[in-house]
C-alpha positions in Angstrom: -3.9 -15.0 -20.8 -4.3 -11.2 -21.3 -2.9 -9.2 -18.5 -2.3 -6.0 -20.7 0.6 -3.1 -20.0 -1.1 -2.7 -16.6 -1.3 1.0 -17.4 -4.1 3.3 -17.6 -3.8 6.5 -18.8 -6.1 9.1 -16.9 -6.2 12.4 -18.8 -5.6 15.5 -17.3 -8.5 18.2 -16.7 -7.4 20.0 -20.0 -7.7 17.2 -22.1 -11.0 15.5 -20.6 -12.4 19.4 -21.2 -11.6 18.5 -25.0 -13.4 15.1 -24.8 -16.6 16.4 -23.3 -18.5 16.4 -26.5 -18.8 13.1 -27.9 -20.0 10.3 -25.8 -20.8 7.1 -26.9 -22.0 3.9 -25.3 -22.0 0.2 -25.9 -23.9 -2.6 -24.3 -21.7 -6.5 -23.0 -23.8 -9.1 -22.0 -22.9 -10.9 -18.7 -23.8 -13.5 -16.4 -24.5 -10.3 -14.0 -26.7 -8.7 -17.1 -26.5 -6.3 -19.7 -23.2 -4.1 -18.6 -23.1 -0.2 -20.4 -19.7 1.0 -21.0 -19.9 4.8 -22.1 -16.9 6.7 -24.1 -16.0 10.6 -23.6 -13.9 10.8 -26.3 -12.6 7.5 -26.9 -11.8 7.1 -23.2 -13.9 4.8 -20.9 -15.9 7.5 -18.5 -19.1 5.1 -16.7 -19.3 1.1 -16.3 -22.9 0.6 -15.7 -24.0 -2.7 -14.0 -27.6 -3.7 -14.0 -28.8 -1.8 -10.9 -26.0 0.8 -10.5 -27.7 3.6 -8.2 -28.3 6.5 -10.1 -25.8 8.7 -8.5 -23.1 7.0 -10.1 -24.5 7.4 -13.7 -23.1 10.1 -15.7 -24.1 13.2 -14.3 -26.4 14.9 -17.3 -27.5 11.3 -17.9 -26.3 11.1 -21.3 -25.0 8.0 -22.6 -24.7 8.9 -26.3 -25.1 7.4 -29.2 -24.9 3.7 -29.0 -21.1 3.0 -31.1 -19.5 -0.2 -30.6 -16.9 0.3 -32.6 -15.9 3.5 -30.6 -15.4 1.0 -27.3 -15.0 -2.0 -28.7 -11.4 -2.9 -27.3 -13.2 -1.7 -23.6 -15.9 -4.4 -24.4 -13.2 -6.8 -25.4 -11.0 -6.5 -21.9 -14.2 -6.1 -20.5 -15.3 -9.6 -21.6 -11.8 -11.3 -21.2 -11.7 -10.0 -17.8 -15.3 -11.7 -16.9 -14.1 -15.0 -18.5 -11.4 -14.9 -16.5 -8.6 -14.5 -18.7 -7.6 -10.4 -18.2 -6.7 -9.2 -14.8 -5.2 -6.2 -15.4 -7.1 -3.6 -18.2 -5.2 -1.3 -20.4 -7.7 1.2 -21.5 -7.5 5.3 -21.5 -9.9 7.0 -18.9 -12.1 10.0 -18.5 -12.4 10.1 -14.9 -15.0 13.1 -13.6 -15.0 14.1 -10.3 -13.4 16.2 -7.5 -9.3 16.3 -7.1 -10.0 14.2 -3.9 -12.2 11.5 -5.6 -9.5 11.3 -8.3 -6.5 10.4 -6.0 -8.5 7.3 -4.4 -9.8 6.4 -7.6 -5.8 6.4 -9.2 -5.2 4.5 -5.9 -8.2 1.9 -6.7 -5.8 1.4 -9.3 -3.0 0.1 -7.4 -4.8 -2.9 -5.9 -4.3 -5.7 -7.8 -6.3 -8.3 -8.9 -7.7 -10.9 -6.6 -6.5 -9.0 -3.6 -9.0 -7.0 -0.9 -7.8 -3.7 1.0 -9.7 -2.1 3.4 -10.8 1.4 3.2 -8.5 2.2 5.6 -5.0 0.4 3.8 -6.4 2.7 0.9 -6.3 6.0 2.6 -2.8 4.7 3.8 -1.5 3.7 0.0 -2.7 7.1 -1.2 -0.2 9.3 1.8 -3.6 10.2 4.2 -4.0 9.2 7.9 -6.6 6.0 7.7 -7.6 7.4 11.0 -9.3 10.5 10.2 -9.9 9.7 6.4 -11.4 6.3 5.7 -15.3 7.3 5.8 -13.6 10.2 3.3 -12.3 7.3 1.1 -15.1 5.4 1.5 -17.5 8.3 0.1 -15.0 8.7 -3.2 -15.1 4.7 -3.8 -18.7 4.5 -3.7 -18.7 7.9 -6.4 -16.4 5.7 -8.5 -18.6 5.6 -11.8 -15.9 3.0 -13.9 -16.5 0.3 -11.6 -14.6 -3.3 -12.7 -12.2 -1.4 -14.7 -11.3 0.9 -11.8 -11.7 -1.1 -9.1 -13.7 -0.2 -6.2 -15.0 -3.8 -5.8 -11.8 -4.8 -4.0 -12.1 -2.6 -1.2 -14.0 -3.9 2.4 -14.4 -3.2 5.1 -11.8 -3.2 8.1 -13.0 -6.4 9.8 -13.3 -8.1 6.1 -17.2 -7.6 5.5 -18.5 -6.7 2.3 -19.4 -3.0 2.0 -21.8 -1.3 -0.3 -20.9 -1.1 -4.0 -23.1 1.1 -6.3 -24.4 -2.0 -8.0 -24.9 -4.2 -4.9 -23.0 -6.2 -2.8 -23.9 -9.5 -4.5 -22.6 -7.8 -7.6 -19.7 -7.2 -5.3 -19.3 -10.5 -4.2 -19.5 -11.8 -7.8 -16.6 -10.1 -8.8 -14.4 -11.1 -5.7 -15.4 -14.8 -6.5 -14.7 -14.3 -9.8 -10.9 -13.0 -9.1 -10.5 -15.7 -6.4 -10.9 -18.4 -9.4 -8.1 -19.7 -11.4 -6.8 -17.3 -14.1 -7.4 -18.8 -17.6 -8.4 -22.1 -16.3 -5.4 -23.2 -15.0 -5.8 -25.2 -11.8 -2.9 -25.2 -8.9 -0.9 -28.1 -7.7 -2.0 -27.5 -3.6 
């Protein structure tokens, strides 16, 4: 089974500024459909599913060149992950967004595999009141644009409902399904 360091780096503004130039994209197959994985330097910026709303695309649209090479060890723990033998990926990001959206997605980050938080226990793991903040959290999840990989799948709703997810909630419930199976294979004894 590959579980990976189960450390991501996240670069800081200065270096993603550095990264902006070259992007790059490579296409997995899946059972959901063709999956787009796009590169900002060698680090994993977008994880397009079929159907991902527009919003969470990158923003000028680009998706480069298509270089497999450049993302090939992201399609690989992509596709160990979906065959159920990763849960935990080990790949550099380029995260875009506001200093806000950033902290939730770093806490996405924290919930580990084949668990659920709500939006609320998210606010609460990344120090803000879940009170006042959990529509705020909400909004920054469903911005996330490195979805799988950064995990914004595992996040429901307070009374355990499935919430929106920028590729759709059946997408959504794939993936939850998918974590809920035995890793690698390997059944349990109860």
């Amino acid at each position: 089974m590959s579980e990976g360091s189960g450390k991501m780096s996240v670069m800081t503004a200065a270096e993603a500024e550095v990264r902006t130039g070259t992007v790059t994209h490579t296409v997995v197959e899946s059972a959901m459909g063709p999956i787009t994985l796009v590169g900002t330097g060698g680090a994993l910026s977008a994880l397009l599913l079929p159907s991902t709303r527009p919003r969470n695309h990158p923003a000028d649209g680009r998706l480069g060149e298509r270089d497999d090479a450049s993302l090939a060890d992201a399609a690989r723990q992509l596709t160990e992950y979906l065959a159920g033998t990763r849960t935990v990926f080990d790949l550099p990001l380029h995260l875009v967004g506001s200093d806000f959206q950033k902290r939730v997605w770093r806490g996405l980050l924290r919930i580990p595999y084949g668990t659920t938080w709500s939006y609320g226990e998210l606010a609460a793991e990344i120090g803000l009141d879940p009170r006042t903040s959990s529509r705020a959290v909400g909004a920054a999840n469903g911005a996330n644009k490195i979805a799988i990989v950064v995990p914004c799948h595992r996040v429901i709703g307070a009374d355990g409902s499935l919430t929106g997810f920028a590729a759709g909630v059946e997408r959504k419930r794939f993936l939850l399904e998918l974590e809920r199976a035995p890793v690698g294979g390997a059944g349990t004894l109860f």
